[in-house]
N, C-alpha and C positions, 0 to 999 in steps of 0.2 A: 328274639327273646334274650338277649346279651342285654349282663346284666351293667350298667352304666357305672359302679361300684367297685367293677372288677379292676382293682392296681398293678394287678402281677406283672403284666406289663414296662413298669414303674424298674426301671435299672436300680439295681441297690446300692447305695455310697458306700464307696472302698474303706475296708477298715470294720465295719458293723459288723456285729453277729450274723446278720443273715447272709450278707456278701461271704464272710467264713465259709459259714454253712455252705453255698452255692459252690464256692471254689475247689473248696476240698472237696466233696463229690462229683464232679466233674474232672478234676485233677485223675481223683482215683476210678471212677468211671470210665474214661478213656483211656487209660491205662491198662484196665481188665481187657478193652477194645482190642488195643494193640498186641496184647497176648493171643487173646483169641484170633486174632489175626492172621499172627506168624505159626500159630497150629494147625492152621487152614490147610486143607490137602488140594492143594490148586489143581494138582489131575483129576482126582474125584469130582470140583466142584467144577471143571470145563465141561467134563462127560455130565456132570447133573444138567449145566443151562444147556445142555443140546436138548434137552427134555419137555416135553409141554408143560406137564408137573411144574416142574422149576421155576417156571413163568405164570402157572394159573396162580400158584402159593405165592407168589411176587405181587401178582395182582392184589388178590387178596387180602395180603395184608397191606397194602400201599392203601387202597379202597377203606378197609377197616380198622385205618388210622385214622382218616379226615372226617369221620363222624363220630363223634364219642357217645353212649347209651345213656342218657340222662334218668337218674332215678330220683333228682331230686333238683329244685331249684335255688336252693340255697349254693352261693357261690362256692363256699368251704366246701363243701362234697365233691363236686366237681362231676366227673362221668368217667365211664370207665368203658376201652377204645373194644370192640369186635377184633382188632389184629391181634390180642391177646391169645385167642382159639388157637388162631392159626402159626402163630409164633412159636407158643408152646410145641405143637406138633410139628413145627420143622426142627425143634430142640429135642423132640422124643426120638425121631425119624432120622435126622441128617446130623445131629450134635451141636453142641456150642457154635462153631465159628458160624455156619452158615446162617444161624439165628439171630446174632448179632450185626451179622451183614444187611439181613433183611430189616430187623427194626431197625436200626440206624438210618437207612434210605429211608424207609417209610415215614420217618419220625421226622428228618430232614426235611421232606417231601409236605408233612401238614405244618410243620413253618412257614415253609413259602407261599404255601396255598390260602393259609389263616395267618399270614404275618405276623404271626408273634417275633417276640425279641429274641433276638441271639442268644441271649444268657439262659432266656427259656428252651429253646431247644436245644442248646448244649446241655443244660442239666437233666431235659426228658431226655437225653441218648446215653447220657451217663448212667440214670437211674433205671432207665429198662436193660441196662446191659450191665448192670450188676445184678439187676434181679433175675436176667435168667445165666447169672453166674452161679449164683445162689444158688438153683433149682440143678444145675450140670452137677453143682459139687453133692450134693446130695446123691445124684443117681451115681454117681462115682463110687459113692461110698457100698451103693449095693451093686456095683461091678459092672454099669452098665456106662458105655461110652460110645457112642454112635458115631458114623461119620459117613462121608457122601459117600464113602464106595465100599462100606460095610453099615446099611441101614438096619437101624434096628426094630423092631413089630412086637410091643407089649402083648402079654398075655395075662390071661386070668389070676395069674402067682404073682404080678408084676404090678399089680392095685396099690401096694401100701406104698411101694419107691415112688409111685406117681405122686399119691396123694402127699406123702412126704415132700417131695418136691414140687409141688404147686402147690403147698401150705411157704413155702420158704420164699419159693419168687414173690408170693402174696404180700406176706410179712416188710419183706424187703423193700418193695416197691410201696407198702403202705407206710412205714417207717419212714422212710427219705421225703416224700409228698409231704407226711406229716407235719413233717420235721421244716419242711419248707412253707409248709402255710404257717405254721407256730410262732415262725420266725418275722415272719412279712406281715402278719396281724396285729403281733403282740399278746397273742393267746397262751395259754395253758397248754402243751401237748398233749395232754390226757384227754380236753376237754377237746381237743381237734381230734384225737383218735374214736372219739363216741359219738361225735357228728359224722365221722366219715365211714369210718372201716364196717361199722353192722349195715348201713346199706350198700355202699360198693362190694362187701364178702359174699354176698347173696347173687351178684352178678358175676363175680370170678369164682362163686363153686358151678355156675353153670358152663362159663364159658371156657375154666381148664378143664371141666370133666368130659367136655366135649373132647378134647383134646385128642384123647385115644384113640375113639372111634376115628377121627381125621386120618390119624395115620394105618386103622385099619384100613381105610378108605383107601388110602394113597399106597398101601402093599398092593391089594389084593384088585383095586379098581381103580384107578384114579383116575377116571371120567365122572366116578358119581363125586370127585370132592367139592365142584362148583356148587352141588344141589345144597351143601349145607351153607348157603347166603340164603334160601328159603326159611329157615326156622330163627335164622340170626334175622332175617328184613324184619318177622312178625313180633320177635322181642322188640326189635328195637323202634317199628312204629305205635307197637302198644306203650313201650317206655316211654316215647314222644308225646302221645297223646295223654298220659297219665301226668308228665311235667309240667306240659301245656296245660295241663286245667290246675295242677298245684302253683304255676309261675302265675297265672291271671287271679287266682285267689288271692295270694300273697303280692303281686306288684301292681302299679299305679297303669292302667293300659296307657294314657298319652306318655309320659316321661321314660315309661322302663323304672322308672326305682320302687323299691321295698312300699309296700303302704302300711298303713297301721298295725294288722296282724301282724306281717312278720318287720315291725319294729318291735311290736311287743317280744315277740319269740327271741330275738336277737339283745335287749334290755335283760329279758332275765337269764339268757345264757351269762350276758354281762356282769351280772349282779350274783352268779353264782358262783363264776371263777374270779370275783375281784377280790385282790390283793388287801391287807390289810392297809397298807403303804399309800396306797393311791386310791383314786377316785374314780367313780363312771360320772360322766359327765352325758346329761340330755341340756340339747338345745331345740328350742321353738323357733322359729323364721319366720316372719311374716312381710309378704314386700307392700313397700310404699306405693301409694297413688296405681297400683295397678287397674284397680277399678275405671280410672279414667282412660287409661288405653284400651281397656277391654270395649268400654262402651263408647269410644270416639273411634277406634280403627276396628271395634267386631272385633267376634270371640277366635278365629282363623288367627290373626293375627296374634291375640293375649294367649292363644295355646300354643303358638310359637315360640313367642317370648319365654313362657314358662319352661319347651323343652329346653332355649338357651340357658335359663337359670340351672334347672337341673344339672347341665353340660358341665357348668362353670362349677356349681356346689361339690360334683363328685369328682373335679381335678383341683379343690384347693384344700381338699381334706388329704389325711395321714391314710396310710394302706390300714384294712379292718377297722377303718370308722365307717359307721353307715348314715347314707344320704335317704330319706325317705318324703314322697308327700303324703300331706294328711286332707289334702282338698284342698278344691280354691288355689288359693296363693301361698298358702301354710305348706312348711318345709321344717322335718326335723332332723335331726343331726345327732348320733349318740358316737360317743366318745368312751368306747369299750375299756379306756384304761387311760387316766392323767393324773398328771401328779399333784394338782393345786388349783383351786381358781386363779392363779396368775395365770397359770398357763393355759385353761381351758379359756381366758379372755382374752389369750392373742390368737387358740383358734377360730373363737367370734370376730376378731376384727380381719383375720385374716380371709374369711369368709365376705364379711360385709368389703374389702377392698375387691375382691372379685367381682362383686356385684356391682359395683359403683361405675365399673366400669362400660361406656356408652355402648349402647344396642342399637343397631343399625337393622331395621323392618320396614319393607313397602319403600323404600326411598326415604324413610325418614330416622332419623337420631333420636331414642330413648335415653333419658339419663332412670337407671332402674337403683334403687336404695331399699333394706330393708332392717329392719327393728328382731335384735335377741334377745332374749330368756335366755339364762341359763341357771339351770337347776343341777346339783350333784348328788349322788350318793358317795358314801350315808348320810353327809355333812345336812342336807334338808328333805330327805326324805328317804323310805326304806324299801318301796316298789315302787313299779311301772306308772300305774296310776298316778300315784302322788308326784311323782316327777314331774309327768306332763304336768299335775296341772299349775307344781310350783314355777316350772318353766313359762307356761303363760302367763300366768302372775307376774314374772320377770319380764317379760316380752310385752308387757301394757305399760309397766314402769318405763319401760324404754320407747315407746311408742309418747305416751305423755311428757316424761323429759326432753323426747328429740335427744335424748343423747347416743341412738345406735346400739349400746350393748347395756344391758344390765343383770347383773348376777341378784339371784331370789334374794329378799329381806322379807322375813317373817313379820318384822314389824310395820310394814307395807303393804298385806295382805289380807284382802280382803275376805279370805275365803277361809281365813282362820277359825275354828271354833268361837274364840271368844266373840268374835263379829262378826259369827252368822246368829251366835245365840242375842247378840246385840239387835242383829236386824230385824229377828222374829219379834224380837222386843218394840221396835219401832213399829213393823206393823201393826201391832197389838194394839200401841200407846193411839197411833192415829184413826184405828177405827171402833176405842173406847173417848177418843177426843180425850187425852191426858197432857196433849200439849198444850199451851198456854204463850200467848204474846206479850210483851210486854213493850210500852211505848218510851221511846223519846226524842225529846222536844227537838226539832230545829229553827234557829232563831235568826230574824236579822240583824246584822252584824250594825248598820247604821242605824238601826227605830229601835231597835228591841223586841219588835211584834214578832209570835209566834209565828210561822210560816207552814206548819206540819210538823210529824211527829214519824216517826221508822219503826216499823212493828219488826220484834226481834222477838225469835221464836227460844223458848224456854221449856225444858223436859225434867220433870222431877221423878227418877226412875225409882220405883215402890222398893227396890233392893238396893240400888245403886247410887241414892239420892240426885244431887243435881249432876245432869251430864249437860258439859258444856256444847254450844253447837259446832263448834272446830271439831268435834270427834264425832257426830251422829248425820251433820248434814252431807262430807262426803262419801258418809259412808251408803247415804243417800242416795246421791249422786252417782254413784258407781253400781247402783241397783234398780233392779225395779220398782222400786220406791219412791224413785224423784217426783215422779207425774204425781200421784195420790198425795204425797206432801205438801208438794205447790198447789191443788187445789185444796188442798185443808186450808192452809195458810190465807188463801186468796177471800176462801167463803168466812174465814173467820174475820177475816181483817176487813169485811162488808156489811158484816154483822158489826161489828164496833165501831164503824163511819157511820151505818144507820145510825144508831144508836145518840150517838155524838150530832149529825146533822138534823135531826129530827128534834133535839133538842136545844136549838141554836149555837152550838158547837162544829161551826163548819171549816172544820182541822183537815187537811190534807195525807192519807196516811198511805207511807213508802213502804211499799212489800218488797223485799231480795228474791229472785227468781236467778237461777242458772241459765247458762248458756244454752245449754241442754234442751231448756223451756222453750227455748225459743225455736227449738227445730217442732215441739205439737203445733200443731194447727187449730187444734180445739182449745187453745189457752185465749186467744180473742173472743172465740163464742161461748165461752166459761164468764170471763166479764163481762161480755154483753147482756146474758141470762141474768147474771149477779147484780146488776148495775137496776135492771130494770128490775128484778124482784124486791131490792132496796130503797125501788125510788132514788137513787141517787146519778148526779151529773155524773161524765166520764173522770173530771179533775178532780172527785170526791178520790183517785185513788192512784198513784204514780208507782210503776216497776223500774225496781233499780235491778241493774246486769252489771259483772264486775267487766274490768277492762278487758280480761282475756279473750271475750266477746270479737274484739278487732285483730287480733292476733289471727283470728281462724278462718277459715272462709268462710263470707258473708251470705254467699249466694243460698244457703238452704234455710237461711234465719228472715232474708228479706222479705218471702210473701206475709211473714208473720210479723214482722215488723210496719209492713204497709198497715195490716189490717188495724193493729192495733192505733197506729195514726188517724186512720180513716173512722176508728172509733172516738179519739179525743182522750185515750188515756194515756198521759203523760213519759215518758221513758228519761231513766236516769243511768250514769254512767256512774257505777261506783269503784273505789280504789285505784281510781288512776293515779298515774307515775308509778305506780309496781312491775306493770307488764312492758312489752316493748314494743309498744303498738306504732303504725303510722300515724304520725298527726296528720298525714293526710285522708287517711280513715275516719279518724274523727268527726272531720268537716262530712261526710259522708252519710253517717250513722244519723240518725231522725229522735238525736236526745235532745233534753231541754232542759238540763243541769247536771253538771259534771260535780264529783264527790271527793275531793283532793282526801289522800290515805291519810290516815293517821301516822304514820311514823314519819313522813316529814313534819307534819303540822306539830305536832310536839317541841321538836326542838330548834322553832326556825327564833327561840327566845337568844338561845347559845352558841347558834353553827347558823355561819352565813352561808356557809353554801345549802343547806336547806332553806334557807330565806329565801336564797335568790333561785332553789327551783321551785319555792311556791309560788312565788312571784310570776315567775315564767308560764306557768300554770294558770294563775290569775290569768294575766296577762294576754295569753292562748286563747282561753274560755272566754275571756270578754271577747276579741275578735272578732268570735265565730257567730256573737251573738248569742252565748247562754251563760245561765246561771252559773256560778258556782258557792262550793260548798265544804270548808275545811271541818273534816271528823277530826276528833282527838281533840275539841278546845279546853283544857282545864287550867288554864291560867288566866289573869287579867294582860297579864303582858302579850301573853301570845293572841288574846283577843282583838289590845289595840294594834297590836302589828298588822293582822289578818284588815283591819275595819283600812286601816291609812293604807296597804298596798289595793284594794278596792275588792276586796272578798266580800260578796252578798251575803251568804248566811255563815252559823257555827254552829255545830252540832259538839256535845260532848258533858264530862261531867260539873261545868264552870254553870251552865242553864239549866240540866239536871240529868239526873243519870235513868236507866233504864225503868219501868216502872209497871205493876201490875195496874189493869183496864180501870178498876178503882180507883188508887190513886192517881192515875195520869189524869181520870176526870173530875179528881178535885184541883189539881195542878194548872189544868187548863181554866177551871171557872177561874181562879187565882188569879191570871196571868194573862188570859185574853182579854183584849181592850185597854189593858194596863199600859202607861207611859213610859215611856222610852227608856229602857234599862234600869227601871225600878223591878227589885228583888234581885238584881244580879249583885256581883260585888262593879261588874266593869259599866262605866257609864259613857258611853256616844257622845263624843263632842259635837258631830253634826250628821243631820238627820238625816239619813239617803235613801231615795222609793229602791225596794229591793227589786 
């Protein structure tokens, strides 16, 4: 049950307030040592170790140093040791020196035994040996001064000097601990005094009150003093057991770190002691591609991996930040105290450079990466909750971007009020059917013949009037919403090819589907259903996908890409040259016309280097054997460009612009069958089959 969070270990740089802190109490700590030392009555304490006494109490406390009584699993509390009992009572019994002899050794003794660092246990022998300096000078003062060859034996009159002085060693040794975690956190001392001192007080009014009766023990019997290890074993495995089940409550079983409850609990300590000045900072963590190792080397291995991550997370963070998982591969990180998003952005990247670093599992090499969120108080959010969940918000932006770390933007979030009240709005609109398409033409570039038309979806919102699709389709997209809108789309835009082919109007119309789309399996047998309850052929109806499509892996989109082949409906690539796809991908993909973007095709009139990457484009597409297709034509100039570099079709406002199901099927009676670039302004010098 060691908690993987624990720093203390962590040497403190020369110079810092904590390193101060450290030195000076130890300086003076061993100091008190050395006094009590040379007050030592070496005859007395020869004639004491002839003693069995001398040696059981030796035990004793040697024994009831190297377990400490845990009352709590929170690191900050810490435990509090059984040698206290017995310390105490060779301080009541034999005086200062020989008590300080004893905890010293013994304190020595769970160093080496539990390796902690040197600095650690020189400051535990300085801080126990002020504290029961502390508690001597007290009984001093009510005249009592013990020593090995004038012991001393409380009595019933002698209750309040004790209590006195085991309220002081308390104190003392609470103050100094304090004051040392306060320091190596970055905490509040007040707020390290209230996590700690009310449950450790509860254990040292048991364990000094015992105190007395010890040394009655050790006057009057000291064969019965071993029996009191019986009522200390049953504190201290009922303490155990009662840890044990708060530490598995509150931490992750495979990792060892904190799980969600106690991040929570540790967030809003955070958020209660933070400073005006600075900030608490939560991070989200999520790793890359771990999925794939899980499922190609089995979950042994991926729960491996994970305790590595864990490993690595809680040695590249600051002492008093917490490492915690939240499930799965999800890892969060709160930053009890910073001064800035700068600075909480180089402990994201500091993080992600640990991670980056290769994993060696089963004989093989892991490169492991992962995606941050980070979210702060107050600056975006005012509790626990909303942290997380502007953190994950953050942590999708960065997973999307591929950029590694991304700090919350409000205005990138989708879980805003304004756009959830947007989404409920969407669902509304689509299953009142308020949406609406509207068509336009695409034409060939050498005849002028119509070729098809692009149904583009159009929302007139009853408050909001028209919302453009840039703002409602990702928000789409990033919902449960997508599927239900591409099947609206798809049944409506089957309805309008009936409609159109039934009446000898046999127009080709492109529906936009996401990427997304293409991981259902049921968008194939959606057309199939649709195609046959319309009566129409499968080329009555072509899906364009933007490029980002090739950027991603292919392998979860290809069954559904087969199928739709195997059905005959057409697939088109749109906006390409935006993304930065393989053009070896291209050749790959099962499209049958590529959709060159609009912002080169605009200004290939002006700028020859967009000339020459439509051209290159052309160029591409013809190779491979497909269409293409420049969006954006509104000029005659850039038309005959597009027609002499050998561009098949033009889509744009030059042959006509967007158009309600009405007028597009006056548009088309108009224009199909018509002669070669009659109604354009631009006229075809020669005729080319598209």
């Amino acid at each position: 049950m060691t908690d993987p969070t624990d720093t203390r270990d962590t040497g403190p740089r020369v110079g810092t307030p904590l390193w101060a802190f450290l030195a000076g109490v130890t300086v003076i700590g061993f100091t008190a040592l050395v006094v009590a030392m040379l007050r030592l009555d070496a005859a007395g304490l020869v004639e004491l170790a002839r003693t069995p006494l001398f040696w059981a109490l030796s035990v004793l406390v040697i024994l009831g140093e190297l377990r400490p009584v845990m009352v709590s699993s929170a690191a900050s509390v810490g435990g509090t040791y059984p040698s206290t009992m017995f310390t105490f009572a060779v301080l009541l019994h034999f005086g200062l020196p020989v008590a300080v002899l004893m905890q010293a050794v013994a304190v020595a003794m769970n160093g080496v035994v539990t390796r902690k660092a040197w600095h650690r246990v020189m400051f535990n022998i300085a801080q126990s040996t002020l504290a029961l300096t502390a508690a001597a000078v007290v009984l001093g003062v009510f005249g009592i001064a013990p020593s090995p060859a004038v012991p001393w034996v409380p009595d019933g009159s002698d209750l309040p000097a004790i209590a006195l002085a085991g309220v002081a060693y308390f104190v003392t040794r609470a103050a100094l601990v304090c004051g040392a975690v306060a320091l190596h956190e970055r905490r509040s001392i007040t707020r390290v005094f209230k996590v700690t001192v009310v449950p450790q007080s509860l254990v040292y009014v048991g364990l000094l009150g015992l105190a007395p009766l010890v040394v009655v023990a050790m006057e009057h019997s000291p064969g019965m003093v071993p029996l009191f290890v019986a009522p200390l074993a049953a504190v201290y495995f009922t303490a155990t057991l009662s840890m044990r089940r708060d530490h598995q409550a509150l931490h992750d079983e495979l990792t060892g770190l904190p799980n969600r409850k106690m991040l929570i609990v540790s967030t809003e300590e955070a958020l209660a002691e933070a400073r005006q000045d600075e900030r608490v900072g939560l991070f989200l963590l999520d790793l890359d591609r771990f999925k794939e190792v899980n499922d190609t080397m089995g979950h042994p291995v991926g729960d491996r991996l994970l305790q590595m991550v864990a490993h690595r997370l809680t040695h590249s963070v600051r002492p008093g930040d917490v490492v915690a998982r939240l499930g799965g591969d999800e890892f969060a990180v709160l930053l009890p105290s910073i001064r800035d998003a700068h600075a909480a952005r180089e402990v994201a990247a500091r993080l992600r450079a640990a991670l980056t670093e290769p994993v060696r599992l089963e004989g093989m090499t892991f490169d492991v990466d992962g995606s941050v969120g980070i979210a702060l108080y107050p600056d975006h959010a005012p509790d626990f909750e909303l942290l997380l969940q502007r953190a994950d918000v953050a942590m999708y932006l960065a997973k999307e971007g591929r950029s590694g770390v991304e700090l919350y933007q409000p205005d990138k979030d989708r879980n805003s009020p304004e756009r959830l009240n947007l989404l409920g709005d969407l669902r509304r609109a689509i299953d009142s059917r308020e949406l609406r398409l509207h068509f336009q033409p695409k034409v060939s570039l050498g005849t002028g013949a119509v070729q098809g038309v692009e149904a583009l979806l159009r929302w007139r919102h009853p408050v909001h009037g028209m919302i453009p699709p840039s703002e409602f389709v990702p928000l789409a997209e990033q919902s449960y919403l997508m599927r239900p809108l591409t099947a609206y789309v798809i049944e409506a835009a089957l309805e309008q090819a009936a409609r159109w082919w039934h009446t000898g109007l046999q127009v080709q119309i492109s529906v936009n589907i996401s990427a997304r789309d293409l991981l259902d399996s049921a968008l194939p047998e959606q057309l199939e259903v649709g195609l046959a309850a319309s009566g129409l052929p499968p080329g009555a109806i072509q899906l364009e996908v933007t490029e980002r499509i090739l950027t991603g892996d292919q392998a979860y989109t290809q069954e559904t890409i087969k199928a739709l082949a195997a059905l005959g409906v057409p697939l088109a690539l749109d906006d390409f040259g935006t993304g930065y796809s393989s053009l070896i991908r291209l050749q790959r993909l099962a499209v049958s016309e590529v959709k060159i973007d609009a912002s080169f095709v605009r200004r290939i009139a002006e700028s020859e280097d967009d000339y020459r990457i439509v051209r290159s484009i052309v160029d591409l597409v013809r190779s491979l054997g497909l269409r293409s297709v420049a969006e954006g034509v509104e000029s005659d100039e850039v038309a005959m460009r597009l027609d002499e570099m050998g561009c098949d079709m033009g889509q744009g406002w030059l042959f006509g612009r967007p158009m309600p199901a009405a007028d597009a099927t006056v548009w088309l009676r108009e224009h199909t069958g018509a002669g070669p670039g009659i109604e354009y302004g631009y006229q075809p010098e020669v005729s080319r089959s598209a």
